[in-house]
C-alpha positions in Angstrom: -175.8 70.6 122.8 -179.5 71.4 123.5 -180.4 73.8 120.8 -182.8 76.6 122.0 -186.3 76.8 122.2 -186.8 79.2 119.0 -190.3 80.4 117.3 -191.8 79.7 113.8 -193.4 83.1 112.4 -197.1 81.4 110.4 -196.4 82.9 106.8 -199.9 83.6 105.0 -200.4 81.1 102.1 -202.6 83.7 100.4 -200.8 87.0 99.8 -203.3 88.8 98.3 -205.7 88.1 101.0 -202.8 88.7 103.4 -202.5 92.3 101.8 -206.4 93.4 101.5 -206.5 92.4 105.7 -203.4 94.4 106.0 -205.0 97.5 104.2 -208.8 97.4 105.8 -207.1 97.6 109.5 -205.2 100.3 108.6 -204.6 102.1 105.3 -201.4 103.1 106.1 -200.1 99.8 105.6 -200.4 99.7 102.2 -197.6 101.9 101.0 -195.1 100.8 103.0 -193.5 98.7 100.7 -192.7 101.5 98.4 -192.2 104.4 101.1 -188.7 106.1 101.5 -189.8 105.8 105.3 -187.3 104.2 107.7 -188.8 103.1 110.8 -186.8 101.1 113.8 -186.7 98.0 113.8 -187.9 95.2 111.2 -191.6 94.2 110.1 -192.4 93.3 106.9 -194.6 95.0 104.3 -196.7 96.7 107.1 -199.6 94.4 108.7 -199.5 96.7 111.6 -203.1 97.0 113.1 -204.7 100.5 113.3 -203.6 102.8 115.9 -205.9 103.4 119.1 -207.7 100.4 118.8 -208.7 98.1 121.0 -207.0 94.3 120.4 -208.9 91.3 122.0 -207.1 88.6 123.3 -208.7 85.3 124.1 -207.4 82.3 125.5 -208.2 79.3 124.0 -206.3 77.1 126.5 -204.3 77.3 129.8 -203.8 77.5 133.5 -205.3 80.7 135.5 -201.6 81.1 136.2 -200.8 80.8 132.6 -203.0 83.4 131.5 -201.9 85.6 134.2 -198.3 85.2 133.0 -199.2 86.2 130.1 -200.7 89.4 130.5 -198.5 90.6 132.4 -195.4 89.8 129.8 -197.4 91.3 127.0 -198.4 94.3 128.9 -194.7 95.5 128.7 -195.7 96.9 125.0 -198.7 98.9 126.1 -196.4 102.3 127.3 -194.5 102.5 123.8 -198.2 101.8 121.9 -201.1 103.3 121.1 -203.0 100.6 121.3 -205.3 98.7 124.2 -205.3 95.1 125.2 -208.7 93.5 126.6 -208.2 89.6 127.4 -211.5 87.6 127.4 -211.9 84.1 127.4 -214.0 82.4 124.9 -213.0 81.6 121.6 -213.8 85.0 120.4 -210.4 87.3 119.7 -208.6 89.2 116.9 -205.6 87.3 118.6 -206.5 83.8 119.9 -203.6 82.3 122.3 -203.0 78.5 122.4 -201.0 76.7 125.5 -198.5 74.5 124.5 -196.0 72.0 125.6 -192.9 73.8 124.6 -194.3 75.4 121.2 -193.7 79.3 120.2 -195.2 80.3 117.3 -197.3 83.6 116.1 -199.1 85.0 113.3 -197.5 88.4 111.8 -199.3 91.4 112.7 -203.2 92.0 110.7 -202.6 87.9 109.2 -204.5 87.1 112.4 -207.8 88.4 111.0 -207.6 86.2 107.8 -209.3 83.3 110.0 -211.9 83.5 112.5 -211.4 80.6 114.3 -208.4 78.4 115.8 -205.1 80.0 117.4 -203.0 83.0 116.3 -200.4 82.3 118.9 -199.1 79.7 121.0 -197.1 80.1 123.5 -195.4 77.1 125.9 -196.9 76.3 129.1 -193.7 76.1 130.7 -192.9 79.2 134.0 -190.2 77.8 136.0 -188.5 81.0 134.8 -190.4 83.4 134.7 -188.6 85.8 133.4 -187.6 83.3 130.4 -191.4 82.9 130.4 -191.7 86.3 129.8 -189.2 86.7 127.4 -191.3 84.6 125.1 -194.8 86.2 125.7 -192.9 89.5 124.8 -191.1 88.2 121.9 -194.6 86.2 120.5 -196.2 89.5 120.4 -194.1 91.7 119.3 -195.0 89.4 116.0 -198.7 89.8 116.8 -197.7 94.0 116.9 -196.3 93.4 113.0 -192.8 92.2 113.6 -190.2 89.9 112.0 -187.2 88.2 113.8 -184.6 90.7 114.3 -181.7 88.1 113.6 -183.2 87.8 110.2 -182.7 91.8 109.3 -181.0 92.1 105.9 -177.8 93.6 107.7 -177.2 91.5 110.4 -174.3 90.2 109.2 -173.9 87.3 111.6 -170.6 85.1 111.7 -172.1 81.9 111.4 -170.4 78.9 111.4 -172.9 77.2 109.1 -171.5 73.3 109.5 -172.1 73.8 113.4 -175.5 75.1 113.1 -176.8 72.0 111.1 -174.5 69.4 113.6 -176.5 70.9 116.6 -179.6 69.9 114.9 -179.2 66.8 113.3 -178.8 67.7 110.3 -176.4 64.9 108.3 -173.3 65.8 106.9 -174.3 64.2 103.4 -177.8 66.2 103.5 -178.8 67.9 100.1 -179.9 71.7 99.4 -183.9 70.0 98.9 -183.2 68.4 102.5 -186.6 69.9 104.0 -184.6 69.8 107.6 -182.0 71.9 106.2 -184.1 74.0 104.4 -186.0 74.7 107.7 -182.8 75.0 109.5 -181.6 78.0 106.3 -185.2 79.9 107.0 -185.0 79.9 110.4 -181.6 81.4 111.5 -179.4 82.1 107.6 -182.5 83.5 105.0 -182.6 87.5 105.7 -185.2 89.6 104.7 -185.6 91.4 101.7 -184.2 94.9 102.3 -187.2 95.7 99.5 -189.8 93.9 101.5 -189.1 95.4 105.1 -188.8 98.9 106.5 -185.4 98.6 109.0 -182.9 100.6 110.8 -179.6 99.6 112.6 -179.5 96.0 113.4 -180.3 95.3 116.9 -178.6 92.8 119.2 -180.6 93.6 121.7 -184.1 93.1 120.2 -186.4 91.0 122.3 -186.7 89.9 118.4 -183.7 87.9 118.3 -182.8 84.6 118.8 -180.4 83.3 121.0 -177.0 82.3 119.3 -174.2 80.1 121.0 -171.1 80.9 120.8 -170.4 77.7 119.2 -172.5 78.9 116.4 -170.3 81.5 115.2 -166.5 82.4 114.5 -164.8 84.3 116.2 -166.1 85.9 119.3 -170.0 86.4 118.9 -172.7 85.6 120.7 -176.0 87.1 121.3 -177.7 85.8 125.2 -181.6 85.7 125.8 -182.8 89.0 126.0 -185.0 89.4 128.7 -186.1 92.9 128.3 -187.4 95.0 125.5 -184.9 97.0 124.3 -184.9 101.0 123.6 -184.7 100.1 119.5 -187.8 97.7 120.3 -189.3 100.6 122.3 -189.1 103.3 119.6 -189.9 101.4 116.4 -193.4 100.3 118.2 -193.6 103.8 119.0 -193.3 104.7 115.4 -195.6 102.0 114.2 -198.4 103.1 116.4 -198.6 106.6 117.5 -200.6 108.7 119.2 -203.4 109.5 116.9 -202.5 113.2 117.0 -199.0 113.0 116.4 -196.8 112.9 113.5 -194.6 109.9 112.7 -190.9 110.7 112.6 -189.2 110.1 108.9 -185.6 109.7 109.0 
């Protein structure tokens, strides 16, 4: 079996760096970690950017159709955010996109301003699909808006069938617990995130955060399709994370 095309979140290799970007942007990030506050969805320690500004995006590489794609897809966020998106080109951006040949990966959130030059996102350069196509834009900045994978949220108790997972990607039978394959395999779909490290609500299915999961995958009868759409969870916990500057942000 094909296994799907998934993304690969850029951790920071400097946390304390990580954390004073995180704060500057926007002060409210920085007692997150430690706030009784339960906000939808899932983003990690807060690296959310400060509401009512204005993000520049610049495209680093890609077709005039590309681009086009691509604003279009991300500008599904702007009505749930209180934030603007202007698209230049140059290489000049607080978010820098990079066309690639089937590669999806993103920043988290305020980690984009810990380096000045070079992509903060890539995004394939494949639209046969458009609304696949879409799908991915969406998903690739809901990272660059501060959040994690939503099949990674600490109670997302998915059946998986663990043996079939590693099969599907060519992972030997006799591999060890250092294999790096298998260890990047465990990261990316079985490591959840620390309840202590992430503010979450109910897990979402439906998130244009989560990955795709065959059948096969599982036991028993689960199975989560492409999600195409942002969903209302998605809708409300970007909402929460960037209001309008004279409103108050709900606490559950």
């Amino acid at each position: 079996m094909n296994t799907p095309n998934t993304c690969t979140t850029v951790k920071p290799s400097d946390l304390a760096a990580s954390y004073a970007a995180a704060i500057t942007e926007n002060p409210a990030n920085s007692a997150a970690s430690s706030s009784s506050r339960k906000k939808r969805g899932v983003a990690r320690h807060t690296k959310f950017w400060a509401p009512g500004r204005t993000l520049r995006i610049a495209f680093l590489s890609g077709s005039q159709a590309f681009k086009d794609g691509v604003k279009a897809a991300a500008s599904q966020w702007l009505p749930h955010i209180n934030l603007k998106f202007e698209f230049v080109e140059g290489v000049e951006g607080d978010i820098r996109i990079q066309a690639g040949e089937g590669q999806y990966w993103s920043k988290i959130g305020t980690d984009a301003l810990l380096e000045t030059d070079g992509p903060t996102m890539e995004i394939g350069e494949w639209m046969l699909q458009p609304k696949v196509f879409a799908h991915y834009v969406m998903h690739e900045f809901g990272h660059a808006l501060g959040a994690e994978h939503e099949h990674l949220h600490p109670e997302a108790n998915i059946p998986w069938n663990k043996d079939a997972v590693y099969k599907a990607h060519w992972i030997p039978d006799d591999a060890d617990e250092d294999d790096l394959r298998r260890k990047t395999v465990e990261e990316r779909y079985f490591n959840l995130l620390d309840k202590s490290e992430v503010n979450y609500s109910a897990y979402d299915p439906k998130s244009i955060m989560h990955y795709q999961i065959y059948q096969s995958w599982t036991h028993g009868d689960f199975e989560i399709w492409l999600n195409l759409d942002l969903s209302e969870k998605d809708k409300a916990f970007m909402a929460s994370a960037y209001p309008a500057v004279d409103s108050t942000v709900e606490t559950i």
